[in-house]
N, C-alpha and C positions, 0 to 999 in steps of 0.2 A: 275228648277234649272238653275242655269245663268251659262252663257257660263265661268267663274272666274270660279265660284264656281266647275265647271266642269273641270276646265284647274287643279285648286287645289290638286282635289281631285287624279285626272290622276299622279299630280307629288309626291303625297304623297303615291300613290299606288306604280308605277313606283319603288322608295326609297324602298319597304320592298319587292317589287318581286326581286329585286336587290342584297337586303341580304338573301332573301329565297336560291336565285340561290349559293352563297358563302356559306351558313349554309350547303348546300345537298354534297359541296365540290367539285362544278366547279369553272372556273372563267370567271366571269362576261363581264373581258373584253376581251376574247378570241372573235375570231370576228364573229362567226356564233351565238354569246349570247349577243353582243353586244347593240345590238336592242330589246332583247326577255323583259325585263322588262316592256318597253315601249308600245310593241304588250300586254302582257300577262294583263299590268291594263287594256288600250283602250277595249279589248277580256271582260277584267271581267265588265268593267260600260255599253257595249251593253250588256251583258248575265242578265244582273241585271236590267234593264234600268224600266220594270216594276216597280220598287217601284215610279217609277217619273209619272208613268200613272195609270188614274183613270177608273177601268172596269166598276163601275156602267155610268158613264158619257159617255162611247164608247156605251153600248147599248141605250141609251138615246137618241142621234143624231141622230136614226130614227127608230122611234115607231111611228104606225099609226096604227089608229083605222079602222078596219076590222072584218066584218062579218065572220070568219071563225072559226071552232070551231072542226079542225080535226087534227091529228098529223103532225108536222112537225118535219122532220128530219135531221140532217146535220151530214154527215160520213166521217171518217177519215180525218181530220184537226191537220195536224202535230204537236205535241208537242215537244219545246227541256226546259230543264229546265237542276237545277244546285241541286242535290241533297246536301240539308242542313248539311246531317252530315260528308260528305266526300267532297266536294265542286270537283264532279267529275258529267257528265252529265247523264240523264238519257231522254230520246225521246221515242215519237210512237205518238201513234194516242187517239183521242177522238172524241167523239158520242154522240151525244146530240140532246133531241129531248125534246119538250113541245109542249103543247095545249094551244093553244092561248083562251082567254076569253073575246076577243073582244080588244084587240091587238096584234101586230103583229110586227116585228125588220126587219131592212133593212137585209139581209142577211150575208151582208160581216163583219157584226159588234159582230158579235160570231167569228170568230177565229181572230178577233183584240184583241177581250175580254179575249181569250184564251191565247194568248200572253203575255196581260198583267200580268195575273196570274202565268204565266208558267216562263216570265223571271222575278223570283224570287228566292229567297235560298228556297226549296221546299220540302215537301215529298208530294210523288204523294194521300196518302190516302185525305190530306186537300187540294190539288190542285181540285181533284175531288169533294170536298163540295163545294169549294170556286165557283168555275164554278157555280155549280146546284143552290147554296144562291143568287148568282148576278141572274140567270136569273129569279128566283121564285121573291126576290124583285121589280128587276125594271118592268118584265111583268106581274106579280103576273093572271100567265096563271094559268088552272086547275090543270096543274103537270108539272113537268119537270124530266128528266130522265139524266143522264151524265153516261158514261162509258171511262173508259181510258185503255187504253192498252199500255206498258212502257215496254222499258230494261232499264235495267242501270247498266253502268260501274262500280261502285263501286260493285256488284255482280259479274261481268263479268271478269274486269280486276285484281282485287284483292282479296280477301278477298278467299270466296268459287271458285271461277272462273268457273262459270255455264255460256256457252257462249249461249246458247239456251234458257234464263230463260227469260220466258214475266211475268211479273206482271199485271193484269186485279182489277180495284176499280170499284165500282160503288155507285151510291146516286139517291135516288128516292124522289120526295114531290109528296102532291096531288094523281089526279087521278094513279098514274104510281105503288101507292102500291097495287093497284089491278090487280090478276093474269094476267087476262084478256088483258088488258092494257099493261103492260109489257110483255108478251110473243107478242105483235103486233108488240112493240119496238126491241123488238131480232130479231123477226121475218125478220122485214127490213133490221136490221144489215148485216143480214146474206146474203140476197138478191143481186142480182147482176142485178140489171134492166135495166141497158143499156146495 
């Protein structure tokens, strides 16, 4: 997106967080809200900024063929996203682990990936496909495994108001629907090895 089309979009946000703020029956130009229109687009096009990046192309910038053929795993890599039906945030962690089948991803390029998907209007059940589908595509390893672990405010702050409520999803391809397999995966989860 070009830096206009960007500036645009900011002043067209700006304009309806401005009548949002006069609809709720403050006013806007009182001086501590003065600004908040302008923070609260800027706030929503970073929260969102994933629809302008591509996760199958972040893992792709470094895949490299390698002999290895045993579980790799990556734990707790922060999630914040923007749950879709309440446009209120929901965060934790995600756990992701595949078998490589004779490649292998730079490391750092899973919770870029993770990112991507997360800063989206979301619910966490397709967040957690969306993850498991990019990696099974681009490394098309023997299995890939994704667990997420989430609050979210829209439970928390409103609605039930359950401040203590985690939500856990998970999605399995390949070898990882075998018990075996996935009980290794938990297994680690759980582990504390350093």
């Amino acid at each position: 997106m070009s830096q206009n089309n960007k500036d645009d979009i900011a002043q067209q946000l700006t304009a309806l967080y401005r009548q949002s703020i006069e609809l709720l029956g403050e006013d806007p130009n009182r001086q501590g809200l003065q600004k908040t229109p302008a923070r609260v687009a800027n706030a929503m096009q970073y929260l969102t900024k994933g629809y302008q990046e591509h996760p199958h192309e972040i893992l792709c910038t470094a895949l490299f063929q390698e002999d290895y053929s045993e579980m790799v795993v990556l734990k707790d890599i922060e999630v914040y996203s923007m749950c879709e039906h309440h446009l209120l945030p929901f965060f934790g962690k995600a756990h992701i682990a595949y078998i490589p089948n004779g490649t292998i991803c730079g490391l750092s390029k899973f919770p870029r990936m993770v990112d991507a998907f997360s800063r989206r209007l979301q619910v966490q059940e397709r967040l957690t496909m969306e993850i498991r589908d990019c990696i099974q595509d681009v490394l098309k390893p023997m299995g890939a495994a994704v667990v997420l672990e989430c609050q979210h405010l829209c439970m928390q702050m409103r609605g039930v108001q359950k401040q203590n409520s985690v939500t856990t999803t998970s999605a399995f391809t390949g070898v990882f629907g075998n018990s075996t397999t996935r009980q290794e995966f938990f297994s680690l989860l759980s582990a504390r090895l350093i």
